[in-house]
C-alpha positions as CSV (number, residue, x, y, z in Angstrom):
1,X,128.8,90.5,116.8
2,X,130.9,90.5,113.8
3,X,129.9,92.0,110.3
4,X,129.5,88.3,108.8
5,X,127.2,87.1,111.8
6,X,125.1,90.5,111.2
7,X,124.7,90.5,107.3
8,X,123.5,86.9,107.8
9,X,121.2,88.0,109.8
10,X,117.7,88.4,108.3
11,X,115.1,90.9,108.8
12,X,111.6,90.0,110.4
13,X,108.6,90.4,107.9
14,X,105.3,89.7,108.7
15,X,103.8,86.3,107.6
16,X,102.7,87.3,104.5
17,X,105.6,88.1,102.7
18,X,107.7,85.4,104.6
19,X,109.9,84.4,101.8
20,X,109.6,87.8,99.6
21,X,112.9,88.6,97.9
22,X,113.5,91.1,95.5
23,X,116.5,92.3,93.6
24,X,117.3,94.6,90.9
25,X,119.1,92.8,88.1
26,X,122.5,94.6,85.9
27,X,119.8,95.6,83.2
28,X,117.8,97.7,86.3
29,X,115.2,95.1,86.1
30,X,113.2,94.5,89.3
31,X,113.1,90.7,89.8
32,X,111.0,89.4,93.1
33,X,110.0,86.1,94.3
34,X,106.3,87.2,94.9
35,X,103.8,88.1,92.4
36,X,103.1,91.9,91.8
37,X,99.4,91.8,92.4
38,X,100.4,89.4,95.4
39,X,101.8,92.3,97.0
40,X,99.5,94.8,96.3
41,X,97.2,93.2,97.4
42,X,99.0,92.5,100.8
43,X,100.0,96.7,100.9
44,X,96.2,97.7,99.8
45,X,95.5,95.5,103.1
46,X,98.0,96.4,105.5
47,X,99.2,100.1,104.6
48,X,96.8,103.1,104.6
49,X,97.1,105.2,101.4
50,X,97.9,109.0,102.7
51,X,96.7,110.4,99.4
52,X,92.8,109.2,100.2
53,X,92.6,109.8,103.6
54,X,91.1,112.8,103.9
55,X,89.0,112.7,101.0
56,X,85.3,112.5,101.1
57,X,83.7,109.1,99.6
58,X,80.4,111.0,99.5
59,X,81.7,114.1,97.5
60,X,81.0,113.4,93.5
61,X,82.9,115.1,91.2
62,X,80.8,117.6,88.7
């Protein structure tokens, strides 16, 4: 495999994001081909947040 054949190559996503592209523009701007809230909502569904997983739901705070 040459280094054209491979860059040319894309990655496998899951279904969801199937077509997601983002880049980072000269002025450091993020721009993506998927709404924001699109993919939080895809990554509240999909990934489990390490920060809330051992927390208590029942525990209130005083």
């Amino acid at each position: 495999m040459t280094m054209t054949t491979k860059k040319n190559k894309k990655p496998r996503v899951n279904a969801e994001l199937e077509g997601f592209d983002i880049k980072i523009n000269s002025f450091g701007e993020i721009a993506s081909t998927m709404d924001i809230d699109a993919i939080n909502k895809f990554l509240d569904k999909n990934v489990e947040d390490k920060k809330l997983e051992k927390r208590d739901p029942l525990k209130k705070k005083k």
